[in-house]
N, C-alpha and C positions, 0 to 999 in steps of 0.2 A: 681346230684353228682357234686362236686365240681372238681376243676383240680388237687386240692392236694390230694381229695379222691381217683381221678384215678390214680394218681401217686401212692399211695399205694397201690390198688388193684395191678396194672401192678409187684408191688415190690414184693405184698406177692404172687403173682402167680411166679414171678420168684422163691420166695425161695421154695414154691412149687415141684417147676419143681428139681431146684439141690440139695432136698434134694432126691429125689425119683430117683435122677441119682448118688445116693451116692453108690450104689448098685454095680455100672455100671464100667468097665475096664478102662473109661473116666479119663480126669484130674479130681483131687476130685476140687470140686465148691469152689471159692472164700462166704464163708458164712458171714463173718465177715464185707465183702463189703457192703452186702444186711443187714445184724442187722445195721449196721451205717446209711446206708442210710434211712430205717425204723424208727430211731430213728430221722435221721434229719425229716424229714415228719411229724412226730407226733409231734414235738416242733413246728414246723411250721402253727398247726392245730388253727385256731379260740380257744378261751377258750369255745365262743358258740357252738362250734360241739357238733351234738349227745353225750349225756354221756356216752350210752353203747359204742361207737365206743373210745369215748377217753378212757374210763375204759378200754376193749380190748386190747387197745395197751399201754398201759400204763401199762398195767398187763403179757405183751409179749404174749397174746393168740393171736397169731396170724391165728389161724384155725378160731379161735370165731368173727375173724376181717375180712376176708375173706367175711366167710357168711352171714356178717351182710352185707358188702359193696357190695354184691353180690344178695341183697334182699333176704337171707334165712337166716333170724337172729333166725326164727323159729325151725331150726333145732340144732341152738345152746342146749345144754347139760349143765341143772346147772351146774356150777362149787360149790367150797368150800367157794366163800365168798361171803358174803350179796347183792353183787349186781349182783351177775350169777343168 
C-alpha cells in the first residue's frame, strides 16, 4: 500500500468514525473537511492505481473504498454501474 493509499484509508476511517458520532450529544463532525481532503488524495493518486480503487473514489463509494484498501474488496456489493 502506497502512503497516499494509507492516507486515504486513515481519512475514510475518520469519516467513518464522525459519521457514526453523528448520532452522539458531541459537536456534529467537520464532514466537509474530510470530503475535501478525500478528494485532494484521489487527485493525487497515480493515474496507474488500481481501477476499482480509483472507480471507488471517483464514484464517492467510499464504503467500497474502504474495503478494498482494507483487503476485503470481496465483500464489496455490486453496485448499479458496469464496473461494480
Amino acid at each position: 500500500m502506497t502512503t497516499i493509499e494509507k492516507d486515504i484509508l486513515e481519512s475514510l476511517n475518520d469519516l467513518d468514525r464522525a459519521v457514526k458520532s453523528l448520532g452522539t450529544p458531541t459537536p456534529k463532525p467537520d464532514l466537509q473537511s474530510i470530503f475535501a481532503r478525500l478528494d485532494r488524495l484521489t487527485d493525487s493518486l497515480s493515474p496507474q492505481a488500481d481501477p476499482n480503487l480509483l472507480h471507488y473514489l471517483h464514484k464517492k463509494s467510499y464504503e467500497k473504498a474502504r474495503l478494498f484498501l482494507e483487503g476485503r474488496d470481496a465483500e464489496n456489493a455490486r453496485g448499479g454501474c458496469s464496473r461494480d
